[in-house]
Chimera marker file (.cmm) of the C-alpha trace (Angstrom):
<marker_set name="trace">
<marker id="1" x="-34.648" y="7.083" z="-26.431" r="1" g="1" b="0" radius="0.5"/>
<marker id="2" x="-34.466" y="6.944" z="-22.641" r="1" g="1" b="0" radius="0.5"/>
<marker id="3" x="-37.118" y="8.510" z="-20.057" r="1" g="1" b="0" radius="0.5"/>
<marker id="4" x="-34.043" y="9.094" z="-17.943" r="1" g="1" b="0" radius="0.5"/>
<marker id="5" x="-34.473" y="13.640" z="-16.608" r="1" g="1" b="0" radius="0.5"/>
<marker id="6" x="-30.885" y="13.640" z="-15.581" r="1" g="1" b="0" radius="0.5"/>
<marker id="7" x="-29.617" y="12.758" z="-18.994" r="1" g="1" b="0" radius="0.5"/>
<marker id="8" x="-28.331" y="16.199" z="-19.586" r="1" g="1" b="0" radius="0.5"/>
<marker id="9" x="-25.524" y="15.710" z="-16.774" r="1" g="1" b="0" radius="0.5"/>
<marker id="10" x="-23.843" y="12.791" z="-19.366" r="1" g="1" b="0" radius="0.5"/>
<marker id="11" x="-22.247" y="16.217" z="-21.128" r="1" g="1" b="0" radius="0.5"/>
<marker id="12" x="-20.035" y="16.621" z="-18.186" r="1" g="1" b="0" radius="0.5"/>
<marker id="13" x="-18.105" y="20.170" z="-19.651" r="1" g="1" b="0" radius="0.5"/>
<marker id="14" x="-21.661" y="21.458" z="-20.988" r="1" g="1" b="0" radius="0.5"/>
<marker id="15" x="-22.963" y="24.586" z="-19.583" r="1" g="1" b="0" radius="0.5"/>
<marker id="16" x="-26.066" y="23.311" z="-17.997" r="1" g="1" b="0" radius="0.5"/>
<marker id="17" x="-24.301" y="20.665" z="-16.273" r="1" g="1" b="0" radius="0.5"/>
<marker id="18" x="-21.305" y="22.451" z="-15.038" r="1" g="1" b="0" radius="0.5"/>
<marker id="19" x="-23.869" y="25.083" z="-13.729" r="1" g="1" b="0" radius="0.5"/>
<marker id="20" x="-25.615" y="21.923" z="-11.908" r="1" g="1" b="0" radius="0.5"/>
<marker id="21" x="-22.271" y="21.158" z="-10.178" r="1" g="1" b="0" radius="0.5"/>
<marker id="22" x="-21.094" y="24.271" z="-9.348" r="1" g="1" b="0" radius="0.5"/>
<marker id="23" x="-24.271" y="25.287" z="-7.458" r="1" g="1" b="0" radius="0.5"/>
<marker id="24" x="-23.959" y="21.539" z="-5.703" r="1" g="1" b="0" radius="0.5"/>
<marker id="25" x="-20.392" y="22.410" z="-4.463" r="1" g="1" b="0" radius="0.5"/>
<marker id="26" x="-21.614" y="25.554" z="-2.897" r="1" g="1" b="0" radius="0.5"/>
<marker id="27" x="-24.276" y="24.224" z="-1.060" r="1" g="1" b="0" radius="0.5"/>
<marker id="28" x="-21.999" y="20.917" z="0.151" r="1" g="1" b="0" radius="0.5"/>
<marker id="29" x="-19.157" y="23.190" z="0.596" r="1" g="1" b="0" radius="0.5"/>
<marker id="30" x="-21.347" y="25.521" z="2.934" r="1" g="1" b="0" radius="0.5"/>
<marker id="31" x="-22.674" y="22.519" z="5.653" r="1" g="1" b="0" radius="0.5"/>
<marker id="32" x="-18.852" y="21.165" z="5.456" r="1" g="1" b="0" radius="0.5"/>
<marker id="33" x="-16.933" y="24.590" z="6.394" r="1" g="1" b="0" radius="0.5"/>
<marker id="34" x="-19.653" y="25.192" z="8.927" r="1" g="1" b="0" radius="0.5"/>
<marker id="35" x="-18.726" y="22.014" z="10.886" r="1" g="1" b="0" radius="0.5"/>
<marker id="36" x="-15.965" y="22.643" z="13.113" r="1" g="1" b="0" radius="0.5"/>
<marker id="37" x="-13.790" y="19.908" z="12.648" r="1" g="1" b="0" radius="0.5"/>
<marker id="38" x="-13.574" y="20.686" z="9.047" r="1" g="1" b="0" radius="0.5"/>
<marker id="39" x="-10.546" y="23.629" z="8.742" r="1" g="1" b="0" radius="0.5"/>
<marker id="40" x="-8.633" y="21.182" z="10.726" r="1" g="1" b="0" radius="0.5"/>
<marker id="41" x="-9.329" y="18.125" z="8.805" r="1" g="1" b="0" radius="0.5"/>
<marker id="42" x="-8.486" y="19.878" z="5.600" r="1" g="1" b="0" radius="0.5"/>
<marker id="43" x="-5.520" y="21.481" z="7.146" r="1" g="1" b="0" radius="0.5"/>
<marker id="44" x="-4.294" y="17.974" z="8.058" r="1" g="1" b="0" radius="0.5"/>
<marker id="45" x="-5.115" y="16.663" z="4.397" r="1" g="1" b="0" radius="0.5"/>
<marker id="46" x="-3.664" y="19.211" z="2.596" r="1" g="1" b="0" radius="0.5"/>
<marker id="47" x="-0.140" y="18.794" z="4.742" r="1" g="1" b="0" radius="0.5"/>
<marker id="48" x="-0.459" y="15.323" z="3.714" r="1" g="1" b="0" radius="0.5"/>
<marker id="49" x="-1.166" y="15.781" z="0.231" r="1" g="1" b="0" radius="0.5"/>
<marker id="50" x="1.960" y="18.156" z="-0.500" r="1" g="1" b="0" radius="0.5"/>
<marker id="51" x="4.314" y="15.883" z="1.874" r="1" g="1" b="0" radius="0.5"/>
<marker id="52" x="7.559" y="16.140" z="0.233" r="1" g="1" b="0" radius="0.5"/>
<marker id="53" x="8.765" y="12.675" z="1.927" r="1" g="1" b="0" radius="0.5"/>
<marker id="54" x="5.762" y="10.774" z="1.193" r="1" g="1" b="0" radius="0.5"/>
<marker id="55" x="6.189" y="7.175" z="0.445" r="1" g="1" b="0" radius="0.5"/>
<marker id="56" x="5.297" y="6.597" z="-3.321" r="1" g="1" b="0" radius="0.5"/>
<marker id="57" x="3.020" y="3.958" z="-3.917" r="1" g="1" b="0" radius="0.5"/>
<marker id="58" x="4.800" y="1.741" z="-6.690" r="1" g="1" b="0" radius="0.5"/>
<marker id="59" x="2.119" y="-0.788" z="-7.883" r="1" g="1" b="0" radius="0.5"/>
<marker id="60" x="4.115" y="-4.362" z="-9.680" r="1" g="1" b="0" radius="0.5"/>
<marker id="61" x="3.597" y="-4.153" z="-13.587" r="1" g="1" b="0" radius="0.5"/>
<marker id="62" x="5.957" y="-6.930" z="-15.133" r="1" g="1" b="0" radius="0.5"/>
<marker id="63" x="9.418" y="-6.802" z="-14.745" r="1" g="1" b="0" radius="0.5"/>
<marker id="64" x="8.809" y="-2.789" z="-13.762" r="1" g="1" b="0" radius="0.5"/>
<marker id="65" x="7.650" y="-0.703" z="-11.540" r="1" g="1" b="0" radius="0.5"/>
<marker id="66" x="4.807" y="2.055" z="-12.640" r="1" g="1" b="0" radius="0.5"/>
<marker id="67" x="3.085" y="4.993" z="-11.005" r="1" g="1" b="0" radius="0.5"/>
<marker id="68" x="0.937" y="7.897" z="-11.355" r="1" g="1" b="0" radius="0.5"/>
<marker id="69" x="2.370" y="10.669" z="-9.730" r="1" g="1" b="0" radius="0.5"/>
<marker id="70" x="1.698" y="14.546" z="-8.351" r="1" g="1" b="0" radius="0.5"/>
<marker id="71" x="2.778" y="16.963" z="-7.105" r="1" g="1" b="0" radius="0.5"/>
<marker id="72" x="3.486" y="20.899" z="-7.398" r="1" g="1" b="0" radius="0.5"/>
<marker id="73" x="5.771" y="20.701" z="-10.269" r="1" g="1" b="0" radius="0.5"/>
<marker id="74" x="3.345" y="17.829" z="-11.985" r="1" g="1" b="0" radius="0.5"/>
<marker id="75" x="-0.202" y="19.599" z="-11.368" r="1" g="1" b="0" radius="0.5"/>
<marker id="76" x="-2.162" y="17.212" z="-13.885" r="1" g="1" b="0" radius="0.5"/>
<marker id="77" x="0.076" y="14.432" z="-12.821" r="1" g="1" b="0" radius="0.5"/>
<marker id="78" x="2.545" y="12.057" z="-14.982" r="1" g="1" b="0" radius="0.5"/>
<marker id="79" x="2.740" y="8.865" z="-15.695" r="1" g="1" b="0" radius="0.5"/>
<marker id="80" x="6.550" y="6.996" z="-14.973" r="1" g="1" b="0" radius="0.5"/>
<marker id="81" x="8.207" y="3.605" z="-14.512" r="1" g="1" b="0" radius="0.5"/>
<marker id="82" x="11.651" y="2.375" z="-12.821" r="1" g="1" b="0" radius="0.5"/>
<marker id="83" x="13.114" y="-0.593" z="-12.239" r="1" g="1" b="0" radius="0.5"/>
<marker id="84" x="13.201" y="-2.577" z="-9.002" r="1" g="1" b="0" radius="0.5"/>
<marker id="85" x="16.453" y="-2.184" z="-8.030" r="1" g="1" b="0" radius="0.5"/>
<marker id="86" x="16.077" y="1.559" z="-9.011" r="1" g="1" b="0" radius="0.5"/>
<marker id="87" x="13.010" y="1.990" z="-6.505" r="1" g="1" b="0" radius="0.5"/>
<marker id="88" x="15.187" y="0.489" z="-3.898" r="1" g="1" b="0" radius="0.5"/>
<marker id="89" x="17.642" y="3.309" z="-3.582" r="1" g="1" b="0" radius="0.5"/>
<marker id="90" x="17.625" y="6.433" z="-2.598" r="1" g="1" b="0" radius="0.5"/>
<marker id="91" x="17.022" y="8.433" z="-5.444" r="1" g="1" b="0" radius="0.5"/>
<marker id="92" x="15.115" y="6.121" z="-8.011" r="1" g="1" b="0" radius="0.5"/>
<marker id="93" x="15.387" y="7.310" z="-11.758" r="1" g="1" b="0" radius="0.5"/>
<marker id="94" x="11.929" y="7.580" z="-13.110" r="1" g="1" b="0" radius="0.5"/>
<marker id="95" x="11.127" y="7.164" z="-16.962" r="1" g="1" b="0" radius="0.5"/>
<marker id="96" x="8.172" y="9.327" z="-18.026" r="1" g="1" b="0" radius="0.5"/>
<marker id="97" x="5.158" y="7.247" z="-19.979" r="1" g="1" b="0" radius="0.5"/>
<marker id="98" x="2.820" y="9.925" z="-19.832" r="1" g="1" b="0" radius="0.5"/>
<marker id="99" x="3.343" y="13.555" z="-19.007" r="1" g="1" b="0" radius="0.5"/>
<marker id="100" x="0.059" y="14.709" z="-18.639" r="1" g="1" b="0" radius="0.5"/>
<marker id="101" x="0.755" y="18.691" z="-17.686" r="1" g="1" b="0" radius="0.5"/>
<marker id="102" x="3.167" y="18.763" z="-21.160" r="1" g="1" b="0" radius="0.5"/>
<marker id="103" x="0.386" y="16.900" z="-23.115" r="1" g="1" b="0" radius="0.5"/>
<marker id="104" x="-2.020" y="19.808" z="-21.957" r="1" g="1" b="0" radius="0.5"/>
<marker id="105" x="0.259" y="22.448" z="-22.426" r="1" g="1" b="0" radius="0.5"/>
<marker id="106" x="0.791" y="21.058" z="-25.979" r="1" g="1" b="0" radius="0.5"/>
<marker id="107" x="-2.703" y="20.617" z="-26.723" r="1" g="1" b="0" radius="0.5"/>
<marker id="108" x="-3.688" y="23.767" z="-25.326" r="1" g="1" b="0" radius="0.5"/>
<marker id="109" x="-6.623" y="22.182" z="-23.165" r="1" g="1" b="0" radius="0.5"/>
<marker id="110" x="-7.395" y="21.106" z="-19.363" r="1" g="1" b="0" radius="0.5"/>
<link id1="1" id2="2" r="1" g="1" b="0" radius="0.2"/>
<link id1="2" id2="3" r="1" g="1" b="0" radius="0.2"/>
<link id1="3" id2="4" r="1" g="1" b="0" radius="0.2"/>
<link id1="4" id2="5" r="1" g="1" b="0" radius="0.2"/>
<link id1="5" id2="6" r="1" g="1" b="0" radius="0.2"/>
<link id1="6" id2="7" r="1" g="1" b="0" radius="0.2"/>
<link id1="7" id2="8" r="1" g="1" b="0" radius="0.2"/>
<link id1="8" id2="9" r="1" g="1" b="0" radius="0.2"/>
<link id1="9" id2="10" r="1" g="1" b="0" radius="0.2"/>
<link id1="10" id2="11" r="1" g="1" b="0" radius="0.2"/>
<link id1="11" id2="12" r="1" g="1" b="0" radius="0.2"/>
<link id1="12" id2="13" r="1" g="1" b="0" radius="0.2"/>
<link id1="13" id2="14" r="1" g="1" b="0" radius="0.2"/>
<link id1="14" id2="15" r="1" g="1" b="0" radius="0.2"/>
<link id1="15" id2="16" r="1" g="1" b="0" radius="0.2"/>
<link id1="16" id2="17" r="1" g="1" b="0" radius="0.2"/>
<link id1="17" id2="18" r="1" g="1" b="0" radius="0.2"/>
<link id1="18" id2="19" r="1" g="1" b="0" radius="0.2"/>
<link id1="19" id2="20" r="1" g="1" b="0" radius="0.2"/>
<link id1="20" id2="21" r="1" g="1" b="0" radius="0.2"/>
<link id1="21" id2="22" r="1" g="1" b="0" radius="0.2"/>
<link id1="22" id2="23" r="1" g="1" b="0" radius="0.2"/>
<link id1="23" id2="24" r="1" g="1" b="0" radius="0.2"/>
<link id1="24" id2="25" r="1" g="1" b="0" radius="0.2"/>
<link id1="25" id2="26" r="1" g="1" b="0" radius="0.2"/>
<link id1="26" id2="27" r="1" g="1" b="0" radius="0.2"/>
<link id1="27" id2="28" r="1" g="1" b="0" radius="0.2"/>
<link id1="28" id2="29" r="1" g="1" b="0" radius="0.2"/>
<link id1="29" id2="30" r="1" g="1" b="0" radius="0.2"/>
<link id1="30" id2="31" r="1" g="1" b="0" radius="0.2"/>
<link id1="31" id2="32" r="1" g="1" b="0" radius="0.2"/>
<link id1="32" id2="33" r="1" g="1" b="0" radius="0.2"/>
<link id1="33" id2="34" r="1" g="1" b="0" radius="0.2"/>
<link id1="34" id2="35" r="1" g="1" b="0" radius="0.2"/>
<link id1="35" id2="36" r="1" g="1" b="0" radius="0.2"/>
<link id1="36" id2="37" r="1" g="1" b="0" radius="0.2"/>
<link id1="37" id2="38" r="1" g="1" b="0" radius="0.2"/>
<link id1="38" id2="39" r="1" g="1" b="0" radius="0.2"/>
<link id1="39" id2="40" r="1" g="1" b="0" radius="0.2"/>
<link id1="40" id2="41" r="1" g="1" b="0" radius="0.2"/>
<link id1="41" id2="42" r="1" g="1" b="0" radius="0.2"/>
<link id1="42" id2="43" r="1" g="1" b="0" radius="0.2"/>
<link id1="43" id2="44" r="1" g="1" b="0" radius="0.2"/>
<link id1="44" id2="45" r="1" g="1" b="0" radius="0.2"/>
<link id1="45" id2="46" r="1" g="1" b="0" radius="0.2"/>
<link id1="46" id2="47" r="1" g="1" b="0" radius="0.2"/>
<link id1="47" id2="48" r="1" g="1" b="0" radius="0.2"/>
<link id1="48" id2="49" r="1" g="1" b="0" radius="0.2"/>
<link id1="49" id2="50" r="1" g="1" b="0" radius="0.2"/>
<link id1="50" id2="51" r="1" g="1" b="0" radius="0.2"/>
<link id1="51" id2="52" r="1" g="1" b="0" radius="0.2"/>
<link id1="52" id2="53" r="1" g="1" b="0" radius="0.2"/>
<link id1="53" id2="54" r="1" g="1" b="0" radius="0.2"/>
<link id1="54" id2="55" r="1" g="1" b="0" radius="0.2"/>
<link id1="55" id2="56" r="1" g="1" b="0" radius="0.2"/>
<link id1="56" id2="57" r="1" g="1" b="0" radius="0.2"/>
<link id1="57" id2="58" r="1" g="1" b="0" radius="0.2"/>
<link id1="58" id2="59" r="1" g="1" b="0" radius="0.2"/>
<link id1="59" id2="60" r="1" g="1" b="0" radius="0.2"/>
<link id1="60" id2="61" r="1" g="1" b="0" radius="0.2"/>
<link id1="61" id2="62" r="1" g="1" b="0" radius="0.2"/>
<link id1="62" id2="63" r="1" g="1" b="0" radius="0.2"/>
<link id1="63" id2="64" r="1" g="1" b="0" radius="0.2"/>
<link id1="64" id2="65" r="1" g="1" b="0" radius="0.2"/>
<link id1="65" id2="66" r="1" g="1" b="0" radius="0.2"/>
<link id1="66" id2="67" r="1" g="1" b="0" radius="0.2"/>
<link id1="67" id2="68" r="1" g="1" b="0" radius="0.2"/>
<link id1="68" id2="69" r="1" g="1" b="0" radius="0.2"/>
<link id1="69" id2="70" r="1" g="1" b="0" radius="0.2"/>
<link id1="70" id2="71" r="1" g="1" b="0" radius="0.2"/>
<link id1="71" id2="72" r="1" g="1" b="0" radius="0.2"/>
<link id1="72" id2="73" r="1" g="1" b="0" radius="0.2"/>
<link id1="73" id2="74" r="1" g="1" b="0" radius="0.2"/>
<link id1="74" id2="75" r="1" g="1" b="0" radius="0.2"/>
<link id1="75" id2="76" r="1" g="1" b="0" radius="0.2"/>
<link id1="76" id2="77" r="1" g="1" b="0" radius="0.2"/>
<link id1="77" id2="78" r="1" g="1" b="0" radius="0.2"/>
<link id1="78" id2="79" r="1" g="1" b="0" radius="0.2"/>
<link id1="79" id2="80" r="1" g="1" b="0" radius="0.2"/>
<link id1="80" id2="81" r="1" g="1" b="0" radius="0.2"/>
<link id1="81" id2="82" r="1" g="1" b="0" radius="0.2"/>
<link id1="82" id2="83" r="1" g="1" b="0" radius="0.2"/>
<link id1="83" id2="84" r="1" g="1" b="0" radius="0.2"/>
<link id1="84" id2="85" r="1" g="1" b="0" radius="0.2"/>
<link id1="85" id2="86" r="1" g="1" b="0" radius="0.2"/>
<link id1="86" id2="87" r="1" g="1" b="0" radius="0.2"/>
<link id1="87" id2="88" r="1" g="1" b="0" radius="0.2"/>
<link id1="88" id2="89" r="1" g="1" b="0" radius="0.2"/>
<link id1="89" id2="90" r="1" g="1" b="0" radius="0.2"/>
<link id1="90" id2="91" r="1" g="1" b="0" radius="0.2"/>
<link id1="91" id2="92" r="1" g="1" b="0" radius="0.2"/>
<link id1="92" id2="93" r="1" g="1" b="0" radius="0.2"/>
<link id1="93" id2="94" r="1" g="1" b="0" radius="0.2"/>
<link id1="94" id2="95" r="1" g="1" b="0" radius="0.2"/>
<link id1="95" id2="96" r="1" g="1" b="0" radius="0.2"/>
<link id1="96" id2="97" r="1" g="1" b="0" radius="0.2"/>
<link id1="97" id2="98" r="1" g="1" b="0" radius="0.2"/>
<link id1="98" id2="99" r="1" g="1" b="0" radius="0.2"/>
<link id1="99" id2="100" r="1" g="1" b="0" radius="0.2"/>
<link id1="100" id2="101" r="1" g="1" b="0" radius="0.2"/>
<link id1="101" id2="102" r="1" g="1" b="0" radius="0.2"/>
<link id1="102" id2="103" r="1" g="1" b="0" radius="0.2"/>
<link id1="103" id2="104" r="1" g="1" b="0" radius="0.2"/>
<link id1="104" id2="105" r="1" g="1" b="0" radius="0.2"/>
<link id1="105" id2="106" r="1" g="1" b="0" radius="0.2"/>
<link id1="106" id2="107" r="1" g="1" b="0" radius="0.2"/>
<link id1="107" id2="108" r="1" g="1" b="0" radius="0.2"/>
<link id1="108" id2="109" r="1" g="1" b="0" radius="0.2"/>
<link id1="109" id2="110" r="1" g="1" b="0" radius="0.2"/>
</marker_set>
């Protein structure tokens, strides 16, 4: 048994607590869009964020290279490898580990 009040947040998809965050995103998303500088911060983020020539970053895992990657074909994201001397040309050919949109469409769930 704990004393802690805030335990009911630990259900993170539960009603009460998604209530909680929604109602904490409105009233942080309300002082942020009222600051000036914020449409063109998020204008500048977003551009970055759905950069078609963005430079991957390709973290060292063994022999391979891995990577979690998104974009707007891969919402959720997916999880691929290539070799080294694949990443160094133009085109690199990606193997998928983890597909995590197809997972979710075959599951059914977020």
């Amino acid at each position: 048994m704990t004393d802690d009040p805030f335990l009911w947040l630990e259900e993170m998809e539960g009603p009460g607590a998604l209530a909680w965050a929604r109602g904490e995103n409105e009233k942080t998303l309300g002082v942020l869009q009222s600051d000036p500088r914020y449409r063109p911060f998020y204008e500048q983020a977003l551009l970055i964020l759905q950069a078609k020539d963005r430079i991957a970053d390709v973290p060292s895992e063994g022999g391979g290279l891995e990577q979690f990657w998104r974009d707007e074909n891969q919402v959720r994201g997916v999880w691929r490898r290539t070799t080294r001397e694949s990443d160094r040309s133009q085109h690199p050919k990606w193997e998928t580990i983890l597909d995590v949109d197809a997972l979710a469409a075959a599951e059914n769930r977020n």
